[in-house]
C-alpha positions as CSV (number, residue, x, y, z in Angstrom):
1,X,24.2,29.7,-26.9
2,X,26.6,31.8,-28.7
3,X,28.5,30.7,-32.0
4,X,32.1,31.4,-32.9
5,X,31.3,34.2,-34.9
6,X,29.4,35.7,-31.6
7,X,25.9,35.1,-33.2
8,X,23.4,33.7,-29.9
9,X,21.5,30.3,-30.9
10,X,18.5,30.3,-29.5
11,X,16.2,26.6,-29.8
12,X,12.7,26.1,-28.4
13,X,12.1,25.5,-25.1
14,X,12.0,21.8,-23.8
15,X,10.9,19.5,-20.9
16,X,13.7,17.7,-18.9
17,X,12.1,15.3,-16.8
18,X,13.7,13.0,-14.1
19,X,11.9,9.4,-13.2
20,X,10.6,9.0,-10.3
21,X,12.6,6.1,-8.4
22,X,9.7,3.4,-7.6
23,X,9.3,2.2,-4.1
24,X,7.2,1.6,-0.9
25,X,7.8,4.8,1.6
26,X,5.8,3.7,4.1
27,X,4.9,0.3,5.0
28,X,1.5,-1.1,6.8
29,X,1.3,-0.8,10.7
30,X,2.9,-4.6,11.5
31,X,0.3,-5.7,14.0
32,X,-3.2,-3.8,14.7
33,X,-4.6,-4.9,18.1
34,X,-9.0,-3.8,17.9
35,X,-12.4,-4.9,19.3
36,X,-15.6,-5.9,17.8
37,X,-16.8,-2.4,16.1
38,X,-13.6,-0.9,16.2
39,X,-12.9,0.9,13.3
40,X,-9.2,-0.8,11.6
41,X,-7.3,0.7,9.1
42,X,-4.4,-0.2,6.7
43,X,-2.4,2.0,4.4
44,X,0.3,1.6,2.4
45,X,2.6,4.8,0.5
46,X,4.3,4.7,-2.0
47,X,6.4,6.6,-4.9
48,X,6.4,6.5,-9.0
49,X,4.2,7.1,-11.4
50,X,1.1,5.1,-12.5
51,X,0.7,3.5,-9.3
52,X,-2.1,0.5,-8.7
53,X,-2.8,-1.0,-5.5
54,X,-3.9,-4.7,-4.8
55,X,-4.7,-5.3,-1.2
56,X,-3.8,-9.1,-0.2
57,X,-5.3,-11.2,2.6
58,X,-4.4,-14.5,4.1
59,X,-6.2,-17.0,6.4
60,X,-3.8,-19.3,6.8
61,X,-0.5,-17.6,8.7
62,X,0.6,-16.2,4.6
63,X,0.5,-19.8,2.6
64,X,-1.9,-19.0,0.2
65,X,-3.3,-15.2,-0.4
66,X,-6.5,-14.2,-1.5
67,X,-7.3,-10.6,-3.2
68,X,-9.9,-8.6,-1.7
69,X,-12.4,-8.0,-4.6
70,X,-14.1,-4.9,-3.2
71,X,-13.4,-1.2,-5.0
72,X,-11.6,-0.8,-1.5
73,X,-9.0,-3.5,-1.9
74,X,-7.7,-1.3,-4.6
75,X,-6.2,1.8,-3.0
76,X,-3.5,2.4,-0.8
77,X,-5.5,2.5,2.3
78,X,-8.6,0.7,3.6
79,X,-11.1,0.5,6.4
80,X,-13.1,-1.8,7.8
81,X,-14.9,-2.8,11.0
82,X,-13.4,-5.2,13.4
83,X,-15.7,-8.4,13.7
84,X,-14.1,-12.4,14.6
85,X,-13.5,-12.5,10.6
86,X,-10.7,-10.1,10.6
87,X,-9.2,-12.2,13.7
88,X,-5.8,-13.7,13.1
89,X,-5.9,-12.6,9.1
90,X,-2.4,-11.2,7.7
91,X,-3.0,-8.5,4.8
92,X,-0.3,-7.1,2.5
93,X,-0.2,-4.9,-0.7
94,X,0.6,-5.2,-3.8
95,X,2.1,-2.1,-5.8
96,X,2.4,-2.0,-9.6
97,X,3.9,1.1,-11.3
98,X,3.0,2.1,-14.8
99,X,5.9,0.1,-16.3
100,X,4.2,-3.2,-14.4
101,X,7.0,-3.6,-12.2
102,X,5.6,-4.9,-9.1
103,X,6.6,-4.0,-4.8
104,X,5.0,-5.7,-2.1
105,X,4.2,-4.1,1.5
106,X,5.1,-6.1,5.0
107,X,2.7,-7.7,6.1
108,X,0.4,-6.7,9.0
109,X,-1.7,-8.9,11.6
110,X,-5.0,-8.0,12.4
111,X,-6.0,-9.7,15.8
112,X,-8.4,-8.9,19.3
113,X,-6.7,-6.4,21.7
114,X,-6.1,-8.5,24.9
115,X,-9.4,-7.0,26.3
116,X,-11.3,-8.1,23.3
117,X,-9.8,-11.7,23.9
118,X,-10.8,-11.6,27.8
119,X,-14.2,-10.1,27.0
120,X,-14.3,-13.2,24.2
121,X,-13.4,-15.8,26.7
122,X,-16.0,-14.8,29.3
């Protein structure tokens, strides 16, 4: 920066730093179709700074939701075997930035692939 008298100003150097807008960028698969021992998995992305994940489950068709308690339940993306547990359960996620504003994911269906449900049946 130059003065009026033509004298250059010089100051210290400094950080300018722009926020990182907070949101989901990429959302659960809606519906995973598997068979006993196939390998499922779920993952949510998203953007800001500080993020914390909270995996979500429901039995019930989303009425109430339980947190899943493993270290697993706690990152954007999880995997687990398909068994008759998972059947029919809806999962979601539960972002938090560092400010502790909260997004939550769409909600995906786990369920038996139709050959899983006509080896089931048999």
């Amino acid at each position: 920066m130059t003065d009026i008298n033509g004298d250059v100003l010089t100051s210290e150097s400094c950080l300018i730093s722009y926020p990182v807008s907070f949101a989901i960028t990429a959302q659960p698969e809606s519906k995973i179709e598997a068979e006993d021992g196939d390998t499922i998995t779920l993952k949510v992305e998203a953007s800001g700074s500080g993020l914390t994940y909270q995996w979500q489950y429901s039995v019930d068709g989303g009425k109430n939701w339980n947190n899943m308690s493993s270290a697993m339940g706690k990152k954007n993306s999880f995997s687990t075997i398909m068994n008759s547990i998972f059947n029919g359960r809806l999962y979601c996620c539960i972002v938090t930035d560092a400010s502790g504003e909260t997004l939550i994911s769409e909600t995906c269906k786990i369920g038996y692939s139709v050959n899983a449900e006509n080896a089931l049946a048999s």
